[in-house]
C-alpha positions in Angstrom: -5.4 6.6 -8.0 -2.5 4.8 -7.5 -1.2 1.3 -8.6 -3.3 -1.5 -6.9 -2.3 -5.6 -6.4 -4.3 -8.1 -7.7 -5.5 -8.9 -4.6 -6.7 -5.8 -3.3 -8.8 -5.5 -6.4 -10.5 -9.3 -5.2 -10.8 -8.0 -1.7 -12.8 -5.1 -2.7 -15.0 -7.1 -5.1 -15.5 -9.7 -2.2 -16.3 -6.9 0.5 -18.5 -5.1 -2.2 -20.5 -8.5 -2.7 -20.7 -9.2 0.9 -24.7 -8.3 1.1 -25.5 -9.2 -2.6 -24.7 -7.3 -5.4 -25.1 -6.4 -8.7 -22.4 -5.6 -11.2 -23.2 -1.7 -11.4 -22.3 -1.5 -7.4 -19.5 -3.9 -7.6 -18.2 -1.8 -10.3 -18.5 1.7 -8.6 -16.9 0.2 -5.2 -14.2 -1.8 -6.6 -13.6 1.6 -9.0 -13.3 -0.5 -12.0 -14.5 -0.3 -15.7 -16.7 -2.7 -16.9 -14.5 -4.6 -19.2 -11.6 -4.8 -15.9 -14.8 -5.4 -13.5 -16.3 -8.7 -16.0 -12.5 -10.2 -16.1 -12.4 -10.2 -11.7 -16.0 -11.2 -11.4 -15.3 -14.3 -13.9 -12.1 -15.2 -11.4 -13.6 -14.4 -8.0 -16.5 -16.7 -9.3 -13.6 -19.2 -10.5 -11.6 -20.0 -7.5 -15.5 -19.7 -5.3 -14.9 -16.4 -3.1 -18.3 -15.5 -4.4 -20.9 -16.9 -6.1 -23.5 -16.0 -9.2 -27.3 -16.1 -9.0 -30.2 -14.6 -10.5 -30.7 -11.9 -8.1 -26.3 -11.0 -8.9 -22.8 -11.9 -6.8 -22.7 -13.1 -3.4 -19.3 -13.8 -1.2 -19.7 -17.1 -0.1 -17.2 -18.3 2.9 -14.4 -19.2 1.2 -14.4 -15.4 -0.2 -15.2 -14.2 3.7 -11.9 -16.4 4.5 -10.3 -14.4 2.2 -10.9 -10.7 3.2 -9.8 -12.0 6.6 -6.9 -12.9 5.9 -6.4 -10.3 3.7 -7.1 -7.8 6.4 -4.7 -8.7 8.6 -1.8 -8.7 5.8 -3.0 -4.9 5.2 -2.6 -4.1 8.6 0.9 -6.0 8.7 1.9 -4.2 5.7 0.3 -0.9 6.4 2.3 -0.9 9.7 5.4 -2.2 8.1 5.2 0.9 5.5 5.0 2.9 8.4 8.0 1.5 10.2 10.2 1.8 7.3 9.2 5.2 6.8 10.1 6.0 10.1 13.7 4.4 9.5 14.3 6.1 6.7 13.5 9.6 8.7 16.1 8.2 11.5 18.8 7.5 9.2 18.7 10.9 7.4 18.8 12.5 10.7 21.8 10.5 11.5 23.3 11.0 7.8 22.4 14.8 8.6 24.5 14.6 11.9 27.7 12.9 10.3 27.8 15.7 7.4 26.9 18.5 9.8 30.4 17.7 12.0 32.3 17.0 8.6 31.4 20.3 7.5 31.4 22.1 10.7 35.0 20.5 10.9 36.3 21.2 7.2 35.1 25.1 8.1 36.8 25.3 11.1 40.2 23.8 9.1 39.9 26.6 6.5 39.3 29.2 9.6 42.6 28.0 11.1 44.2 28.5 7.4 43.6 31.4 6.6 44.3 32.7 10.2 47.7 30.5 10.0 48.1 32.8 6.5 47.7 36.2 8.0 49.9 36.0 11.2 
């Protein structure tokens, strides 16, 4: 798995808790161990994107407010990744084009060398 933000951590709590839940099914859909998963569940609670009750964890709106907004920076970033990988394949191209000439044009200097040499 790789590295995950803060955030995305919260997010997946708050979507996990979206129809109630208890700790076990947070646990297993945020992918957390239990000792990670009690440290985010005591700051979700905190800063009120979800609450605590008898019955286990509940987002509440502020916490829905959240995963909004933090959907649409995913998709911003997600397509940003995407763009910049998409750069990075243009410029090597054009890298690949510059070289291809310069070497194209350094072998077609030794040709004429070494043709200059025998005659």
């Amino acid at each position: 798995m790789k590295y995950r933000r803060r955030f995305q951590i919260i997010a997946e709590i708050i979507s996990a808790a979206e129809n109630g839940a208890k700790k076990t099914r947070i646990m297993y859909f945020a992918n957390l161990s239990y000792k990670l998963l009690t440290k985010y569940l005591e700051d979700t609670v905190k800063v009120g994107f979800i609450q605590a009750d008898d019955s286990g964890y509940k987002t509440t709106g502020k916490g829905r407010l959240f995963l909004e907004k933090y959907t649409q920076f995913s998709s911003k970033y997600s397509k940003l990744v995407n763009d910049l990988e998409a750069l990075k394949f243009e410029m090597e191209v054009l890298e690949r084009m510059c070289t291809e000439g310069h070497n194209r044009s350094r072998s077609n200097n030794s040709r004429r060398k070494i043709s200059e040499i025998l005659t």
